[in-house]
C-alpha positions as CSV (number, residue, x, y, z in Angstrom):
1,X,0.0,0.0,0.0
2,X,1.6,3.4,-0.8
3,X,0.5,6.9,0.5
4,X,-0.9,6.9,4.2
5,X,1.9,4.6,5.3
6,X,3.2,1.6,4.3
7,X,2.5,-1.8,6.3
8,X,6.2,-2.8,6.6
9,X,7.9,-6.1,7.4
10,X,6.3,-8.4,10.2
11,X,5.6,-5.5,12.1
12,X,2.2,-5.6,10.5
13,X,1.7,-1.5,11.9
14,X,1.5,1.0,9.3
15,X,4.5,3.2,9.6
16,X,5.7,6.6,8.0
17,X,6.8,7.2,4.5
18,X,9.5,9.6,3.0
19,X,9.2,11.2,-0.3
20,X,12.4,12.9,-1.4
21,X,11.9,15.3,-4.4
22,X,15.1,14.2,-5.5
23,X,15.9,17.4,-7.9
24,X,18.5,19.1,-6.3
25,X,18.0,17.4,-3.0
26,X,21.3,18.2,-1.1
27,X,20.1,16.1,1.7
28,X,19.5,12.5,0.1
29,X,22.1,10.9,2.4
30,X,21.3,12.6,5.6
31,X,17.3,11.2,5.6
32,X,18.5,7.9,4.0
33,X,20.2,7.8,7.9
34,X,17.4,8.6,9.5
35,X,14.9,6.4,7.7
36,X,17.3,3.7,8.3
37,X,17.5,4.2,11.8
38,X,13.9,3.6,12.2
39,X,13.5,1.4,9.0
40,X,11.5,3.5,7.1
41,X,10.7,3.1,3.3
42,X,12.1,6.1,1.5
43,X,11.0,7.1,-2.4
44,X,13.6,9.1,-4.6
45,X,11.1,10.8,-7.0
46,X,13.3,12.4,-10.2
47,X,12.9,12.9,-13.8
48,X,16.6,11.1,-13.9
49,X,19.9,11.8,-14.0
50,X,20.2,10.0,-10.4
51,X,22.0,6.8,-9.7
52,X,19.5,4.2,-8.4
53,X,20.2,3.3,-4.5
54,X,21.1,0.2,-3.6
55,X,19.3,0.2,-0.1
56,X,16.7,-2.4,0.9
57,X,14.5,0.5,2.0
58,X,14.6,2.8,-0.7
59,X,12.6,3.2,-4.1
60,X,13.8,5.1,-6.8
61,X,11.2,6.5,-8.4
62,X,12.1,8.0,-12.4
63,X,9.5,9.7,-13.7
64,X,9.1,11.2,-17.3
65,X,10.5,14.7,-17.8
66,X,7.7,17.2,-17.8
67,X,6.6,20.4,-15.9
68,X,6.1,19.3,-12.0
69,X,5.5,15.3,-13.0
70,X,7.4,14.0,-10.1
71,X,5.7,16.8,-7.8
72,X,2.2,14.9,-9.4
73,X,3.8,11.7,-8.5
74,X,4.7,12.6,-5.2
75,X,1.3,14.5,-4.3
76,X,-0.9,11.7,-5.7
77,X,0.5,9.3,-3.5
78,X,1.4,11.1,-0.2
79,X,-0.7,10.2,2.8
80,X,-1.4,11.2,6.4
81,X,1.4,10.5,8.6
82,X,3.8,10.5,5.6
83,X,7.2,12.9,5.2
84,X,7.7,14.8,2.1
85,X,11.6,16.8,1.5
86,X,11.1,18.9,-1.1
87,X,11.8,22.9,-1.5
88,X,8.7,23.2,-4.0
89,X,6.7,25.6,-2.1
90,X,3.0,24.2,-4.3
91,X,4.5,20.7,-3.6
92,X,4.0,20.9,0.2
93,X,0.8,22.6,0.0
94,X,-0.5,19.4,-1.5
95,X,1.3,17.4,1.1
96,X,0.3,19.1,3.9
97,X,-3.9,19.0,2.3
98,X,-3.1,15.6,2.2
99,X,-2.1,15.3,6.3
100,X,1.3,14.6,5.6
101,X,4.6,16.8,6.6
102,X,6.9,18.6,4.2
103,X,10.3,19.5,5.8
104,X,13.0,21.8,3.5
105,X,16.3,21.2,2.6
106,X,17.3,23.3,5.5
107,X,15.1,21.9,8.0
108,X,12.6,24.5,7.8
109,X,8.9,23.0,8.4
110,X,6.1,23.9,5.8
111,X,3.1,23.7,8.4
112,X,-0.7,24.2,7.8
113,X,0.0,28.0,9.9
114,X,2.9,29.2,7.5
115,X,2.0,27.4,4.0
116,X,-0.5,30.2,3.0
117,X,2.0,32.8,3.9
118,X,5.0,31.0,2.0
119,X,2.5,30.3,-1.2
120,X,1.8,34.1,-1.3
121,X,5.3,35.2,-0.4
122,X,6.4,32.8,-3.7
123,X,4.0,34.4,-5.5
124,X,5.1,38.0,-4.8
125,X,8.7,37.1,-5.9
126,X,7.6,35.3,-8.9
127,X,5.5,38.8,-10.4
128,X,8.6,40.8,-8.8
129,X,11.0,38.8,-11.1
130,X,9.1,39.0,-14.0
131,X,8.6,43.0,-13.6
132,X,12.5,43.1,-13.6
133,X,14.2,40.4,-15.2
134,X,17.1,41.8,-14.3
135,X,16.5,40.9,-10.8
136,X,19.0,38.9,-8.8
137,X,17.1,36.0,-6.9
138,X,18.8,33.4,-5.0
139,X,19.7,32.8,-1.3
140,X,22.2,31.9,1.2
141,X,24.5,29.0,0.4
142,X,23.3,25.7,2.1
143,X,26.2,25.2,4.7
144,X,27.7,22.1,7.2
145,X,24.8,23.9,9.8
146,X,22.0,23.4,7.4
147,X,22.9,19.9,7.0
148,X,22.7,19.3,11.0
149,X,19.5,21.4,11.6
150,X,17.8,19.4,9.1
151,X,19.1,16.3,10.7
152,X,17.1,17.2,13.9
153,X,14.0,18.4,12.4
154,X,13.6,14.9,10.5
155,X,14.3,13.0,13.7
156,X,11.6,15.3,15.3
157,X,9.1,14.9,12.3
158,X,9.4,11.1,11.8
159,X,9.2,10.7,15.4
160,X,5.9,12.9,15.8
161,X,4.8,11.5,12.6
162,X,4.9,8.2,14.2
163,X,3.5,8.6,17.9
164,X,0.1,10.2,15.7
């Protein structure tokens, strides 16, 4: 069963799943740790251009190139109690409708209190860029702290995602 959890091993409970939206995902390795630790089934969704993973308890998912198909794939799949990394801002919306949680590269949480806010915000920069195209856009570098923060904040959200 995919989306909502997946019944894993002899367990027989119905335990969290991770989506990674793979494209540009600096922080593959660091959930792959954490999903391991508590032997959770991970999906690396991509258009391609990634080398499959080897690991019993991950998926690689290749999807065919196309605006936002392996958001779609992601989104139409996704259920309550499931984890979705991804720094597409219309991607988490979808998760979060869905009841699951959506966690940035950087650790940063996309909530149901913030996701209206960060949608609008997007928004704003998108009609700002396009006024003036000469607009720089871009943000801080993603750093060894980055990494670490978002190590806790999975920890945290696979844990809470799993007492619910």
């Amino acid at each position: 069963m995919m989306g909502g959890g997946t019944t894993f091993g002899n367990r027989g409970n119905t335990v969290t799943d991770i989506y990674i939206d793979a494209d540009a995902c600096p922080v593959k390795d660091e959930t792959l740790r954490v999903a391991d630790r508590h032997k959770l089934k991970v999906y690396i969704v991509s258009n391609g251009g990634l080398r499959p993973n080897p690991h019993p308890l991950v998926e690689t998912v290749v999807v065919p190139d196309g605006p936002d198909v392996a958001d779609m794939w992601i989104a139409d799949r996704i259920g309550k109690g499931d984890i979705c990394i991804t720094g597409d801002i219309p991607l988490a919306a979808k998760c979060i409708e869905a009841g699951a949680r959506a966690l940035r590269h950087n650790g940063d949480a996309f909530t149901p209190a913030n996701i209206g806010n960060q949608l609008a915000m997007r928004d704003l920069m998108a009609d700002l860029r396009e006024a003036d195209p000469f607009r720089q856009g871009g943000g801080k570098p993603f750093g060894k702290a980055d990494r670490s923060r978002f190590l806790d904040v999975l920890e945290r959200e696979v844990r809470a995602a799993m007492r619910a």
